[in-house]
C-alpha positions as CSV (number, residue, x, y, z in Angstrom):
1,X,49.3,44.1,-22.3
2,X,49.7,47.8,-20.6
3,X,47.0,48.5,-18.5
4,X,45.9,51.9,-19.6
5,X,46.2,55.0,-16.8
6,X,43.4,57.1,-16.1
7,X,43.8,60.9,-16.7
8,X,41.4,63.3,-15.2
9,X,41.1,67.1,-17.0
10,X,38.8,69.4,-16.3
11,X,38.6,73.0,-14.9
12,X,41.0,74.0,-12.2
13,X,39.0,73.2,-8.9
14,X,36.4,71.0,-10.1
15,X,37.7,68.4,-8.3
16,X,40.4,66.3,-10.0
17,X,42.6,65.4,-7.4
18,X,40.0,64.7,-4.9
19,X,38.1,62.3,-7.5
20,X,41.6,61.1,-8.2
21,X,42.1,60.3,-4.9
22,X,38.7,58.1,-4.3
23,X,39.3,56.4,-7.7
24,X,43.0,55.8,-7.0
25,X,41.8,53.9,-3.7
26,X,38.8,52.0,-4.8
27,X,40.7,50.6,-8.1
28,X,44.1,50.3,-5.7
29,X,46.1,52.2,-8.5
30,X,48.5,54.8,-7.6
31,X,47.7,58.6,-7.8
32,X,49.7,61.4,-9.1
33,X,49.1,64.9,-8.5
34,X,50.6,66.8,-11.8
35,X,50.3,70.2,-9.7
36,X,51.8,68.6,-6.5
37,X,54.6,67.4,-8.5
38,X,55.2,70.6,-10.0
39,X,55.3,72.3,-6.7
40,X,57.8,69.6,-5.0
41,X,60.1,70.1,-8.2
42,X,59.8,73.8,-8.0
43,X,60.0,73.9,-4.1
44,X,57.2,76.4,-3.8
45,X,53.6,76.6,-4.2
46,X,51.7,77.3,-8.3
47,X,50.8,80.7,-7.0
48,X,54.2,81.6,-6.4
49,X,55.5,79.9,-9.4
50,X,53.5,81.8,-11.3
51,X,54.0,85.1,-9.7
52,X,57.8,84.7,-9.5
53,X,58.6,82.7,-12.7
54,X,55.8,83.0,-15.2
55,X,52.8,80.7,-16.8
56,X,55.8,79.8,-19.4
57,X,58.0,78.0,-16.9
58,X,55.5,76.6,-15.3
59,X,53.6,75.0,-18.0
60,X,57.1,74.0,-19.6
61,X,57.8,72.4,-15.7
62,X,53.9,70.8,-16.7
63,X,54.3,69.2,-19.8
64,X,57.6,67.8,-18.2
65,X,56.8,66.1,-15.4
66,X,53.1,65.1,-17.7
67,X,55.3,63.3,-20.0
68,X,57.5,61.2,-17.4
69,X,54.7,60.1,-15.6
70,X,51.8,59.4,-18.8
71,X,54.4,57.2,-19.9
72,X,54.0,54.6,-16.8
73,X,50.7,52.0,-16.7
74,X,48.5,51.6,-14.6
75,X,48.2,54.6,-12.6
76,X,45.5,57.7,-12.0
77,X,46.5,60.8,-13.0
78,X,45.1,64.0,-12.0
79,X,46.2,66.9,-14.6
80,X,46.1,70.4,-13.6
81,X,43.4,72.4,-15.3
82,X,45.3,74.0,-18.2
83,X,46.9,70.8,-19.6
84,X,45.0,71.3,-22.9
85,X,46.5,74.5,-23.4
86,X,49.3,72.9,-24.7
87,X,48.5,70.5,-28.0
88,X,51.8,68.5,-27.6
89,X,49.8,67.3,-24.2
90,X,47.5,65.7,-25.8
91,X,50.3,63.1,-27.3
92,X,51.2,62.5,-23.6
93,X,48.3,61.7,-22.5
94,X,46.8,60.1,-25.3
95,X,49.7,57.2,-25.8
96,X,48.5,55.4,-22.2
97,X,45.3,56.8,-20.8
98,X,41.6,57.0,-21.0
99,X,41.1,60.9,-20.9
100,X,38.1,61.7,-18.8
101,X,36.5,65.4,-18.4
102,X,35.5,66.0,-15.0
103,X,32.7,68.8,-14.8
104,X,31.4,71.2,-12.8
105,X,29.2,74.2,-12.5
106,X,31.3,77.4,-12.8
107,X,29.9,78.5,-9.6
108,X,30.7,75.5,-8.2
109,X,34.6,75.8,-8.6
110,X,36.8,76.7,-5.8
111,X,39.1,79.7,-6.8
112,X,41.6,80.2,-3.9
113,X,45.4,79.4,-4.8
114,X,44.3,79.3,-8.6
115,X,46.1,82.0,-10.2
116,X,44.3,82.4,-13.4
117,X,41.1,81.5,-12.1
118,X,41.4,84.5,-9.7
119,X,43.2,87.3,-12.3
120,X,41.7,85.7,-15.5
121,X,38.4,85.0,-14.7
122,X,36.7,81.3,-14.4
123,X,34.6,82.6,-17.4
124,X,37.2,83.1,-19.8
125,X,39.0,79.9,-18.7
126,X,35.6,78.3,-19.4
127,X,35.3,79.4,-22.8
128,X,39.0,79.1,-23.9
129,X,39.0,75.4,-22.1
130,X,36.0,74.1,-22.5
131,X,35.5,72.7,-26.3
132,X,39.3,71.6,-25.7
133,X,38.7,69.1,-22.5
134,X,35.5,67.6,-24.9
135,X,37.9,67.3,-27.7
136,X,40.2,65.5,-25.9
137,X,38.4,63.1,-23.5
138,X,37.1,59.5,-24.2
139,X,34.0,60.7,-21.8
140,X,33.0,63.0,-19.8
141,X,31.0,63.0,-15.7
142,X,29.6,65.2,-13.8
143,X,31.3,65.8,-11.0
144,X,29.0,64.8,-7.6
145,X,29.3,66.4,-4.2
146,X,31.0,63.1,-3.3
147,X,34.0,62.0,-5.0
148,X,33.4,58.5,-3.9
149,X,30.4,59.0,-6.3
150,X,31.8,60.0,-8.8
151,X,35.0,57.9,-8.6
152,X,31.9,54.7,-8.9
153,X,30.6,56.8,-11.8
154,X,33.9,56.5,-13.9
155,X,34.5,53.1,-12.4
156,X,31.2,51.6,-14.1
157,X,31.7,53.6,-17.8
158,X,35.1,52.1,-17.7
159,X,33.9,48.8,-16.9
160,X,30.7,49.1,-19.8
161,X,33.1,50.5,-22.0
162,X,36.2,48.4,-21.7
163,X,38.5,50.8,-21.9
């Protein structure tokens, strides 16, 4: 039997690859960084790829690297926070992973290096994203000051569950 991956979505800077991180360690799984992957494929940072190539090229370099790595088991996967703008990333994730929505206050999300956060708005993300990452995920946490907190929080509705 496969064991399933864990995906985290949510708004950009609520926190998904710092839970990631805490969960990856306590359940001794693997972590992969969607955006960090991007950014070693493209050789520069998502600021710059967006700037120098376009939103187009970078969610196409997205759903790319989503799809080589959703196919694996057993591994966390922290998504960058417009993977649901793209429907044919729901198939991705939805063949191998539990999908859970990480939230946050809007005021809580940190802004710097997010390019559409900053020229878009985190308002108009919210209402564009929003109904999309509840449609998508299995269940949804609220994000706590301490990742390790939250990372226990998914833990145990995985474990009630049996995902």
């Amino acid at each position: 039997m496969k064991i399933k991956n864990i995906a985290l979505i949510g708004m950009p800077g609520c926190g998904k690859s710092t839970v990631g991180g805490s969960l990856a360690q306590a359940m001794k799984r693997p972590l992969v960084d969607i955006d960090g992957m991007i950014e070693a494929a493209a050789g520069k940072s998502i600021p710059e790829i967006f700037a120098e190539d376009g939103e187009g090229a970078f969610r196409q370099m997205e759903t790319h690297i989503l799809g080589e790595e959703a196919a694996k088991s057993g591994i966390i996967i922290a998504t960058g926070g417009g993977i649901v703008t793209r429907t044919e990333n729901f198939d991705l994730l939805r063949q191998n992973s539990v999908i859970v929505y990480l939230k946050r206050g809007l005021k809580e999300l940190a802004t710097n290096g997010r390019p559409l956060s900053g020229s878009v708005g985190v308002e108009t993300l919210a209402k564009q994203r929003l109904p999309l990452y509840e449609a998508w995920s299995d269940f949804s946490v609220q994000a706590e000051a301490d990742p390790r907190q939250t990372a226990e929080r998914i833990m145990k509705i995985l474990d009630d569950k049996e995902f």
